[in-house]
VEXKOL-637546 format. One record per atom (N, C-alpha, C): atom name; x, y, z. Coordinates in steps of 0.001 Angstrom, whole numbers. Layout:
residues N
[CA [X Y Z]],
...
end
This chain:
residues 227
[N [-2491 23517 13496]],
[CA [-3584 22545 13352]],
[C [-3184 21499 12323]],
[N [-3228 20303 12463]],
[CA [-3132 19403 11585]],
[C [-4246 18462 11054]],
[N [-4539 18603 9850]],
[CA [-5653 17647 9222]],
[C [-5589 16278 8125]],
[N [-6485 15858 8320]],
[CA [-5810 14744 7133]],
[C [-7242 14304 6011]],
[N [-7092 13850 5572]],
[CA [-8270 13217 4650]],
[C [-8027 11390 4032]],
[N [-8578 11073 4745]],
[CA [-8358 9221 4083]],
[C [-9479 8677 3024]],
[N [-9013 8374 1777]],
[CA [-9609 8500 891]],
[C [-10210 6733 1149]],
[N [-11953 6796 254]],
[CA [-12331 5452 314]],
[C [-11312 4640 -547]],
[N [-10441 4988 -1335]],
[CA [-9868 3692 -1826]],
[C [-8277 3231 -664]],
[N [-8141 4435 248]],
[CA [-7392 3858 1295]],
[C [-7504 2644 2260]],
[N [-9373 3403 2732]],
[CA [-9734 2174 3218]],
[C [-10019 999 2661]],
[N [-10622 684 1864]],
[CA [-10692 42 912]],
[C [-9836 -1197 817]],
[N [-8745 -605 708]],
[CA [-7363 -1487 327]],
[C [-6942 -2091 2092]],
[N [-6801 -1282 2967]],
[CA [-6849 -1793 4399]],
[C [-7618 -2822 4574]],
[N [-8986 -2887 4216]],
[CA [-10363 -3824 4300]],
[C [-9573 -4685 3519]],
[N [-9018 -5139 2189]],
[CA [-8800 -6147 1758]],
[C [-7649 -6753 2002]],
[N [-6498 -5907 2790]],
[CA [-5833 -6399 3650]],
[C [-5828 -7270 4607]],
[N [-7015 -7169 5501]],
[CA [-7359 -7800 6531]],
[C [-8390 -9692 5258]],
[N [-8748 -9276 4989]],
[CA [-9280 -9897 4141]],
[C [-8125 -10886 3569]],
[N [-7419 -10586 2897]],
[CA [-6323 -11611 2654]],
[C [-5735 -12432 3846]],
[N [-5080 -11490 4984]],
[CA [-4747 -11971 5979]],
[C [-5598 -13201 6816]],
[N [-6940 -13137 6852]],
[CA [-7833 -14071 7234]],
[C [-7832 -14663 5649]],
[N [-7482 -15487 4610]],
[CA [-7802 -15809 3398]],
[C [-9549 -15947 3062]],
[N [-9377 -14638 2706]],
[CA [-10771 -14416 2350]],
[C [-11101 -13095 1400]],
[N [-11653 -13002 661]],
[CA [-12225 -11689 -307]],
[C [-12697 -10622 549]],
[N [-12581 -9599 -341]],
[CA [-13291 -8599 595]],
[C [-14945 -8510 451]],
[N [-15222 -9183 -401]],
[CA [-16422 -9591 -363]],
[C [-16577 -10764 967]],
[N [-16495 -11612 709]],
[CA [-15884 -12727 1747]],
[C [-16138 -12203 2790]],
[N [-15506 -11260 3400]],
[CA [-14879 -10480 4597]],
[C [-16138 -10268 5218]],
[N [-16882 -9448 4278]],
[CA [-18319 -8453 4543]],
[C [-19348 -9373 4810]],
[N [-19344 -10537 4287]],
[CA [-20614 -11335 4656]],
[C [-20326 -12329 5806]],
[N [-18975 -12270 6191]],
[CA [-18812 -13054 7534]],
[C [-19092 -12034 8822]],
[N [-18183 -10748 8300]],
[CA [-18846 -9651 9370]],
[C [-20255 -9733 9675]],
[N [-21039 -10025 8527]],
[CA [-22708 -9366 8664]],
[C [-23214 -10300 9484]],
[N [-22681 -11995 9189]],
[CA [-23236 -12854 9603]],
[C [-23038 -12879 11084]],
[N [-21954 -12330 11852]],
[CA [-21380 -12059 12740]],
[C [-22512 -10843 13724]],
[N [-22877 -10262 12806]],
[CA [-24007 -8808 13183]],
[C [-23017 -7436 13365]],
[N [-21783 -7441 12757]],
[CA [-21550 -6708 12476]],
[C [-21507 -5921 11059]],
[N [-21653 -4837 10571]],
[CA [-21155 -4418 9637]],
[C [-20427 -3750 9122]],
[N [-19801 -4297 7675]],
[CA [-19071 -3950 7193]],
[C [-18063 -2327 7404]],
[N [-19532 -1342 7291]],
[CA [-19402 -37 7122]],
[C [-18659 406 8300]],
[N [-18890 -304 9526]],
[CA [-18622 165 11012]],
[C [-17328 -369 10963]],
[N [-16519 -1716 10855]],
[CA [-15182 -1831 10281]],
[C [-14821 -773 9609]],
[N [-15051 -9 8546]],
[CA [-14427 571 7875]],
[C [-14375 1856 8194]],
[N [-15420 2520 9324]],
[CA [-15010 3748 9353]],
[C [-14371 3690 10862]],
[N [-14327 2249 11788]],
[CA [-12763 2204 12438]],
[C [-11539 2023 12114]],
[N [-11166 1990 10923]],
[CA [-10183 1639 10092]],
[C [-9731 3044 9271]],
[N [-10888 3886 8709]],
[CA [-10277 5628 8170]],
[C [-10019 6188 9970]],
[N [-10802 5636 11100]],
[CA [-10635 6911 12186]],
[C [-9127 6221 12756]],
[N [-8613 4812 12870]],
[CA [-7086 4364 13434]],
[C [-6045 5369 11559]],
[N [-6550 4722 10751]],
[CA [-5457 5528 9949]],
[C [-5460 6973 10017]],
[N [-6718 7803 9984]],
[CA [-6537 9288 10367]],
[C [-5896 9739 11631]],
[N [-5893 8663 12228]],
[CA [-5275 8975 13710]],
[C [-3910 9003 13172]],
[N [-3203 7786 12958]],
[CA [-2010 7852 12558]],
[C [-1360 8813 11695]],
[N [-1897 9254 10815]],
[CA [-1603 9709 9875]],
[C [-1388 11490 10504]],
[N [-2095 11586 11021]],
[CA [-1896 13004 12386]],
[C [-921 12917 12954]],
[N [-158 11393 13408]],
[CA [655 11345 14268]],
[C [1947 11308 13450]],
[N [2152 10702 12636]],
[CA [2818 10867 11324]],
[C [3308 12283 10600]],
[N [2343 13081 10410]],
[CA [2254 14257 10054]],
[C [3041 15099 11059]],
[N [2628 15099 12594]],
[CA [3351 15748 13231]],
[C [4779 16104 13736]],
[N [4981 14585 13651]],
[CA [6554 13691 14005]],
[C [7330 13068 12739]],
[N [6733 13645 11686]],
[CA [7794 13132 10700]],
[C [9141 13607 10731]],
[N [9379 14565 11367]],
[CA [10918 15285 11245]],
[C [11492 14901 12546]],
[N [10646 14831 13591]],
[CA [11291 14381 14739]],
[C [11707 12787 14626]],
[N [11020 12026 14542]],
[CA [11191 10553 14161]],
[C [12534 10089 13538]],
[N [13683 9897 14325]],
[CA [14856 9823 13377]],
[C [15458 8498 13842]],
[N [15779 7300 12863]],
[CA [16371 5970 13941]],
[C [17938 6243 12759]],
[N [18450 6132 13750]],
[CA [20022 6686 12914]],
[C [20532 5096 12492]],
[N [22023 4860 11874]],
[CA [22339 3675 11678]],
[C [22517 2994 12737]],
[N [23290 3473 14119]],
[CA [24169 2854 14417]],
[C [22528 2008 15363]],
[N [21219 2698 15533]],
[CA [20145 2115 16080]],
[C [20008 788 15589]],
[N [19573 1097 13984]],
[CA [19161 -709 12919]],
[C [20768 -1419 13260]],
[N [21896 -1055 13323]],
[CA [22796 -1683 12786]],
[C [22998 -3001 14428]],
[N [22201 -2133 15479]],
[CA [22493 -2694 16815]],
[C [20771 -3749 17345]],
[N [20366 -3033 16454]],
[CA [18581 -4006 16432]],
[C [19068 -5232 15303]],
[N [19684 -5323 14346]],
[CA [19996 -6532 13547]],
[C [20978 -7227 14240]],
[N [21812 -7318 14711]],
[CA [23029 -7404 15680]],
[C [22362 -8219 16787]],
[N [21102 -7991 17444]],
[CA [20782 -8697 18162]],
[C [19919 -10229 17959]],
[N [19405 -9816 16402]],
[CA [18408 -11428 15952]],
[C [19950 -12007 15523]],
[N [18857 -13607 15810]],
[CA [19783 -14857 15647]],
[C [20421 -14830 14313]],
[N [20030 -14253 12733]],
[CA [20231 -14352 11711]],
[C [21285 -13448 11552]],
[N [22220 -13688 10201]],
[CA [23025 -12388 10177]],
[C [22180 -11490 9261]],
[N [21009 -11455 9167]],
[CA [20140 -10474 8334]],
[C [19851 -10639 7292]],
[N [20721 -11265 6144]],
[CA [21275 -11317 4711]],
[C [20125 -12463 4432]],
[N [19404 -12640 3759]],
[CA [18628 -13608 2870]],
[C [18062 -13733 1900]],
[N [17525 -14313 1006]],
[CA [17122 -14356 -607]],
[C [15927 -13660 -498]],
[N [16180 -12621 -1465]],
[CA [14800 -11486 -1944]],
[C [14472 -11747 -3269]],
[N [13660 -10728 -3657]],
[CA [13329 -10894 -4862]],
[C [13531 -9347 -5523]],
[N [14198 -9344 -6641]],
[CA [14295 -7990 -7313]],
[C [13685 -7469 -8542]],
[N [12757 -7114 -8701]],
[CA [11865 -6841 -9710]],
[C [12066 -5539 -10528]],
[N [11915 -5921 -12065]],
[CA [12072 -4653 -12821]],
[C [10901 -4236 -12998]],
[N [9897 -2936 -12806]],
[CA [8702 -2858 -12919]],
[C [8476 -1935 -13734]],
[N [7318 -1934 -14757]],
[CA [6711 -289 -15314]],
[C [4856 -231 -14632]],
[N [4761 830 -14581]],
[CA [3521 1126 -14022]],
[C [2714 1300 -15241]],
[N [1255 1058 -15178]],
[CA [714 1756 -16186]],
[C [-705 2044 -15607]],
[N [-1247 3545 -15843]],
[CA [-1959 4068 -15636]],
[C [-3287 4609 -16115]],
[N [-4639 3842 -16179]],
[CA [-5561 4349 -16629]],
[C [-6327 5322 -15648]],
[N [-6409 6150 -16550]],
[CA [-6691 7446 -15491]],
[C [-7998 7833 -15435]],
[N [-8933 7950 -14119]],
[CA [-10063 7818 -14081]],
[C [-10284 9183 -13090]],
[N [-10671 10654 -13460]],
[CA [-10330 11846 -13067]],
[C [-11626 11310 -11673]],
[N [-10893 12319 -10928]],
[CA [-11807 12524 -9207]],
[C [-13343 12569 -9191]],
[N [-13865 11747 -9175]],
[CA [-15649 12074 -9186]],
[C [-16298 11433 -10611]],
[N [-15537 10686 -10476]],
[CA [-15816 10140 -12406]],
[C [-17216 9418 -11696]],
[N [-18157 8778 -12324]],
[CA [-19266 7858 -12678]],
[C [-18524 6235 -12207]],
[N [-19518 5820 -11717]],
[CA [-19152 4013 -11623]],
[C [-18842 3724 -12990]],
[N [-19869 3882 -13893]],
[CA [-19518 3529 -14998]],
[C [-18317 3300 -15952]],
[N [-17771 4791 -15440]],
[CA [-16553 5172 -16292]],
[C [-15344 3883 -15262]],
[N [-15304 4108 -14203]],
[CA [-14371 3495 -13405]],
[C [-14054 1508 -14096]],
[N [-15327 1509 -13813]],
[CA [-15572 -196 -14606]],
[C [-14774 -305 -15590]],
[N [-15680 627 -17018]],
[CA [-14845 947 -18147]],
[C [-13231 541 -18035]],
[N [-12923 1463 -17320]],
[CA [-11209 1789 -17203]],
[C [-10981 513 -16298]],
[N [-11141 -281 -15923]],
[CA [-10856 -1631 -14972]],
[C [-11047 -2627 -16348]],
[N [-12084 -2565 -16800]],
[CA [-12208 -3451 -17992]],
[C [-11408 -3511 -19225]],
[N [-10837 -2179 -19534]],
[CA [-9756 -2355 -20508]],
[C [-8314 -2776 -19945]],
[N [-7994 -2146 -18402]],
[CA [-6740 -2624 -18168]],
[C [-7132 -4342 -17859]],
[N [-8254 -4776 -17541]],
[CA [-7841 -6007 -17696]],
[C [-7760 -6902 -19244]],
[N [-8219 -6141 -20135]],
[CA [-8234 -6897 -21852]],
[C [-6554 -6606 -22106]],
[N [-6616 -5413 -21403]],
[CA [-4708 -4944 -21846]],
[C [-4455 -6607 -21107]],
[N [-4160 -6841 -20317]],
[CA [-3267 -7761 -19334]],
[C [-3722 -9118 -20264]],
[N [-4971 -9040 -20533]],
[CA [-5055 -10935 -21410]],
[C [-3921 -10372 -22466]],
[N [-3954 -9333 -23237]],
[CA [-3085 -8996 -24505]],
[C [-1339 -9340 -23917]],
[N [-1120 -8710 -22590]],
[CA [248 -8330 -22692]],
[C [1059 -9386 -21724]],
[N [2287 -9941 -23275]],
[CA [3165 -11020 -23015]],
[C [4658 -10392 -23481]],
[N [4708 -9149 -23684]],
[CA [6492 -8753 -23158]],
[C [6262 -7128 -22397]],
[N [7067 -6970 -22288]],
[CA [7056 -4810 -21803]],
[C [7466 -4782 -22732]],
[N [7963 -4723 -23931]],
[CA [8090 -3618 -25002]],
[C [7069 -3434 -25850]],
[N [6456 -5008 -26421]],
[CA [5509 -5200 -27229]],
[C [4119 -4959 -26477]],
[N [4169 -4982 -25192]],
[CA [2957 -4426 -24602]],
[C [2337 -2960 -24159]],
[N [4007 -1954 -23900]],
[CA [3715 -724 -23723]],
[C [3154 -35 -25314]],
[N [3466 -695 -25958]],
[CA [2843 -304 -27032]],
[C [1380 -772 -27590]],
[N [1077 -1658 -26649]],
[CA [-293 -2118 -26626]],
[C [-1394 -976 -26018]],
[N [-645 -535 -24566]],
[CA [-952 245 -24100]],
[C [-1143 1859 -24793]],
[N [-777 2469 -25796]],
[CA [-1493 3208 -26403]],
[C [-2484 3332 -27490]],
[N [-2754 2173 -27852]],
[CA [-4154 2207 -28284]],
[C [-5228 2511 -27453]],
[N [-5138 2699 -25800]],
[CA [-6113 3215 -24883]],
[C [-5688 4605 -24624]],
[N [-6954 5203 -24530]],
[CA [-6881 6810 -24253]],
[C [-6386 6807 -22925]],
[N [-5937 8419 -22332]],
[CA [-5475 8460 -21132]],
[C [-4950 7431 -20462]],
[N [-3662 6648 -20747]],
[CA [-2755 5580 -20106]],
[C [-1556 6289 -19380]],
[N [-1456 6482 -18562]],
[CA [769 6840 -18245]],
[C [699 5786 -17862]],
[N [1947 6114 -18865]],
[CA [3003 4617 -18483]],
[C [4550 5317 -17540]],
[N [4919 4548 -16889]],
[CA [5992 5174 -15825]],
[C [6659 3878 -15559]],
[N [8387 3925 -16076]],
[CA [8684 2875 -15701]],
[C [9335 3033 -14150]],
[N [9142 2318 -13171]],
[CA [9538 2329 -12051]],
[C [11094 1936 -11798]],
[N [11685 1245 -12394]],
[CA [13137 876 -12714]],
[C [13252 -585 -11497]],
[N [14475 -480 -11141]],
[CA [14659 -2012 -10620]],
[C [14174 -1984 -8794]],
[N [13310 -2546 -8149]],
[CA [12951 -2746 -6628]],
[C [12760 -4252 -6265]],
[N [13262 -3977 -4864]],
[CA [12911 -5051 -4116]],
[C [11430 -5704 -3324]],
[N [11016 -6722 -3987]],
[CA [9828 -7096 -3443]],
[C [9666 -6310 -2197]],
[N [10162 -6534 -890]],
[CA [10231 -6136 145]],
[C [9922 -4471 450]],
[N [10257 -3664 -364]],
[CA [10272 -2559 -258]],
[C [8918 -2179 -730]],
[N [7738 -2586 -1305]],
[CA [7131 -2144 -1881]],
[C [5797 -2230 -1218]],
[N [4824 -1510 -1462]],
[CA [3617 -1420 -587]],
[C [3102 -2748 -964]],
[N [2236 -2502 250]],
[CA [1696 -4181 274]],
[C [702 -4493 -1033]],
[N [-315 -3882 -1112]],
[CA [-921 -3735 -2610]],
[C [-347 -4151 -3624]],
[N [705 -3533 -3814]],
[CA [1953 -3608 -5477]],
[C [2090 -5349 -4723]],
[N [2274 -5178 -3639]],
[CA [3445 -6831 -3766]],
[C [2148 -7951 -3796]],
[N [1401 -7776 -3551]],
[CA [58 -8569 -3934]],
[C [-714 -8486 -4863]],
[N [-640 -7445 -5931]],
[CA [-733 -7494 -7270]],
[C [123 -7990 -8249]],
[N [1160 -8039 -7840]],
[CA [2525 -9137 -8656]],
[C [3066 -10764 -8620]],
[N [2187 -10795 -7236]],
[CA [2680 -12053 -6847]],
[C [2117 -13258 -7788]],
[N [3372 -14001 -7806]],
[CA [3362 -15139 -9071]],
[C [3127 -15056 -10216]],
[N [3356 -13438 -10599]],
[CA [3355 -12799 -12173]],
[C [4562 -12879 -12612]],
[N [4630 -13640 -13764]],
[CA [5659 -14092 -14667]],
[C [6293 -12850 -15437]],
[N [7462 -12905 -15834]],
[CA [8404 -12168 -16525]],
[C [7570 -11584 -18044]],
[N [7031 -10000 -18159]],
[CA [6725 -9713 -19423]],
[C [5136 -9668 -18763]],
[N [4822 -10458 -18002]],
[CA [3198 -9747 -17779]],
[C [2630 -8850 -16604]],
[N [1623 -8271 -16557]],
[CA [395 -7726 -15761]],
[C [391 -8273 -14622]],
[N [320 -7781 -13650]],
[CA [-104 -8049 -12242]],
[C [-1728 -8065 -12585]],
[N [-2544 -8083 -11325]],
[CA [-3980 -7742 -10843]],
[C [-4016 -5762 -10854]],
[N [-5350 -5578 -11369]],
[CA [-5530 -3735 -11517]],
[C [-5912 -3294 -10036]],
[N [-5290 -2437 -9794]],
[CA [-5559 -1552 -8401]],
[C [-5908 -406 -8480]],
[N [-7184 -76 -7673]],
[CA [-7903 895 -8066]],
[C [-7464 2297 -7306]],
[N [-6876 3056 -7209]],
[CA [-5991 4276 -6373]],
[C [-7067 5698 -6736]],
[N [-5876 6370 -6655]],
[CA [-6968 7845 -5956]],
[C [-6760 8560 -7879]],
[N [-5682 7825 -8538]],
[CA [-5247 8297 -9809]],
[C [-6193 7443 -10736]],
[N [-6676 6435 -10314]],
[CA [-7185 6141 -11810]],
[C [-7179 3715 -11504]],
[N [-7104 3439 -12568]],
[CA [-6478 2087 -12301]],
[C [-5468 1589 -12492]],
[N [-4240 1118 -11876]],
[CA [-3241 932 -12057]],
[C [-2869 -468 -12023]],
[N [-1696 -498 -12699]],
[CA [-1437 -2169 -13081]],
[C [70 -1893 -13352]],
[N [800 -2979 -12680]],
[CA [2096 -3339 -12828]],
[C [2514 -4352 -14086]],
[N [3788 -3785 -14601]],
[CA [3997 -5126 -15486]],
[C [5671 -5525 -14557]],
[N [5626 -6646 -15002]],
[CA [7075 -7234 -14258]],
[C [7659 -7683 -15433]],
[N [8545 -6561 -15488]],
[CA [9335 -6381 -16485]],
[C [10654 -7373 -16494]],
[N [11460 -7642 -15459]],
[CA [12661 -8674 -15314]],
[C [12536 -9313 -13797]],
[N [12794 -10151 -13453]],
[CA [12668 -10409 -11635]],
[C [14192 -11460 -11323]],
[N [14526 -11194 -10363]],
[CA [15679 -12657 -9933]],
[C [16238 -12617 -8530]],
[N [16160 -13289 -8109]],
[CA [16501 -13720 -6900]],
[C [17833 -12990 -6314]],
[N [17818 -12687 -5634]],
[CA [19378 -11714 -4853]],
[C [19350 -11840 -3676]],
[N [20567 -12139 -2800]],
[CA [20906 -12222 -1382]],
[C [21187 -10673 -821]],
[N [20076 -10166 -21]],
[CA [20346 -9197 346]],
[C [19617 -8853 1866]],
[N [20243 -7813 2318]],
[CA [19473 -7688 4028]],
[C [18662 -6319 3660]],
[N [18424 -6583 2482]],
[CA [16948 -5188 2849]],
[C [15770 -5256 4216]],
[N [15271 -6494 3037]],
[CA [13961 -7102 3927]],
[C [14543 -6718 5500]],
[N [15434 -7426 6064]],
[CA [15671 -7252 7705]],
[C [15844 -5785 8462]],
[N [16769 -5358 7086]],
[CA [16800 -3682 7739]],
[C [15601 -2941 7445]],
[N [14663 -3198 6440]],
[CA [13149 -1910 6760]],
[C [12429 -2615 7586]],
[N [12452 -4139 8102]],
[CA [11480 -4544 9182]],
[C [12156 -3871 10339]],
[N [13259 -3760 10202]],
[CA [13739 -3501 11737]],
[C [13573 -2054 11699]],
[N [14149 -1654 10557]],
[CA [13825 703 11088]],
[C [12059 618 10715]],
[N [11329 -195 10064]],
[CA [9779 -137 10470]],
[C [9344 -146 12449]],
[N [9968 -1685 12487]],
[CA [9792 -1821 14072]],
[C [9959 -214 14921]],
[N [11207 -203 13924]],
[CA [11765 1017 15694]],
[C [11045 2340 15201]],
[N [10747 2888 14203]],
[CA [9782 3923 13975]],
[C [8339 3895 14620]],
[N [8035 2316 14442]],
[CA [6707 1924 15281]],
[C [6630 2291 16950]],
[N [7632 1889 17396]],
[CA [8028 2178 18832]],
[C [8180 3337 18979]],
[N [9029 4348 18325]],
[CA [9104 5402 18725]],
[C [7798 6457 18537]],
[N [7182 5943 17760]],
[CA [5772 6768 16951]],
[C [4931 6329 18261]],
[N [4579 5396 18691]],
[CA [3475 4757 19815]],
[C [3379 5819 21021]],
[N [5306 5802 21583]],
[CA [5830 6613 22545]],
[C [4948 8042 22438]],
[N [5641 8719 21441]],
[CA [4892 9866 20841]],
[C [3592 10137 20838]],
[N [2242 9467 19738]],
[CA [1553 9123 19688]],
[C [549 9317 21545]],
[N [1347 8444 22146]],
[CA [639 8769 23769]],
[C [1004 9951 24265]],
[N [2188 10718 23902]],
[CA [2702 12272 24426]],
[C [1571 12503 23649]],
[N [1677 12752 22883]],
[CA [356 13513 22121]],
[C [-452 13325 22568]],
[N [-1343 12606 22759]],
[CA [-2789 12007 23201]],
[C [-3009 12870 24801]],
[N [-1548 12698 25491]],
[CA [-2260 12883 26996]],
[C [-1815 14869 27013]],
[N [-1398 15281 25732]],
[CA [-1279 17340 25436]],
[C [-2467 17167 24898]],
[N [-3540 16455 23928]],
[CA [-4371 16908 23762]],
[C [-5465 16842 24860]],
[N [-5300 16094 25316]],
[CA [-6419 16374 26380]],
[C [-6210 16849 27622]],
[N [-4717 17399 28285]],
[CA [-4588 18405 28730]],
[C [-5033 19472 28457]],
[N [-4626 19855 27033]],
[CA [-5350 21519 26492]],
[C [-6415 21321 26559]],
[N [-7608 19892 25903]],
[CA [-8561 20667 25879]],
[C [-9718 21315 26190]],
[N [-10748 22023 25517]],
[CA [-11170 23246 26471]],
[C [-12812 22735 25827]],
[N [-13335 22765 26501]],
[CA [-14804 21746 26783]],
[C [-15749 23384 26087]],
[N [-16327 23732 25426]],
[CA [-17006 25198 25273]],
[C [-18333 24580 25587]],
[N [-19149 24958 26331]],
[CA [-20515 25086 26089]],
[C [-21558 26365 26109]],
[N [-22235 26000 25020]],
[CA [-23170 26828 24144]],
[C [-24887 26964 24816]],
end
């Protein structure tokens, strides 16, 4: 049996996904839905039931799911580009205000409100991780050197156009509130970006494939009981 659980700050972050993508707030989002006569809530619990879906399908086929090299090396091989283009490489530390499971609105605010007084305060990573313990319950975790590209969409939209030595935007996760500092950044010619779009693509394809095997065994097996 396989189960999953999608937490509201999963959806959450999906909702403001779509929200950016149309340039708009997730506030924004909700009052065009309403005006529309839809609501919000009904978006969002088609959005935990497509990710719980996936995430089943994911769960099941993670070991089967395999795109070897010589697959990406023959999917890049075929676009017009030779792959290789200017990224961005970021030195990052995480920092963590920790807001335990079931906390109070209150407390949550709280902890959003100091990591954002931290971020007016903090103008280097050294002189700022040390800013950062004057607040109770902080981890700090330095993440070391990544590529824009590689990083969840959240992180890369909490950093964007954050200068060397400061704070991204606070993101609210299942741990608490979290906030990036961008510790060093510089430009590098590299084919990341092309090779995880392309083993993304072909995982996508092969997961879909799957995904419908699955779909048409479960409803082969299943067994209708009535009571």
């Amino acid at each position: 049996r396989t189960s999953t659980n999608i937490s509201d700050a999963q959806v959450d972050e999906a909702f403001a996904q779509i929200a950016s993508r149309t340039k708009m707030s997730p506030a924004q989002l909700g009052q065009a839905l309403s005006r529309s006569g839809i609501k919000p809530s009904a978006l969002k619990t088609r959005l935990r039931a497509e990710m719980a879906w996936a995430e089943v399908v994911r769960a099941r086929f993670r070991r089967t799911i395999k795109i070897s090299e010589q697959e990406i090396v023959a999917a890049l091989q075929k676009q017009d580009s030779d792959g290789e283009e200017s990224t961005t490489e970021v030195t990052l530390t995480q920092l963590i205000f920790v807001v335990p499971r079931k906390s109070s609105k209150s407390l949550t605010a709280k902890r959003r409100s100091e990591a954002s007084a931290l971020r007016g305060r903090f103008t280097s990573c050294e002189e700022g991780v040390k800013l950062a313990s004057e607040y109770n319950e902080v981890v700090v975790k330095p993440l070391g050197i990544r590529l824009v590209p590689e990083l969840p969409p959240a992180i890369r939209d909490a950093i964007e156009g954050v200068e060397i030595g400061h704070l991204g935007k606070p993101i609210s996760t299942g741990n608490g509130i979290e906030i990036f500092a961008v510790c060093n950044k510089r430009e590098i010619k590299s084919d990341a970006a092309a090779r995880n779009k392309v083993e993304a693509d072909l995982r996508n394809k092969e997961g879909e494939m799957m995904s419908r095997r699955y779909l048409r065994e479960l409803r082969r097996n299943a067994v209708i009981d009535y009571r």
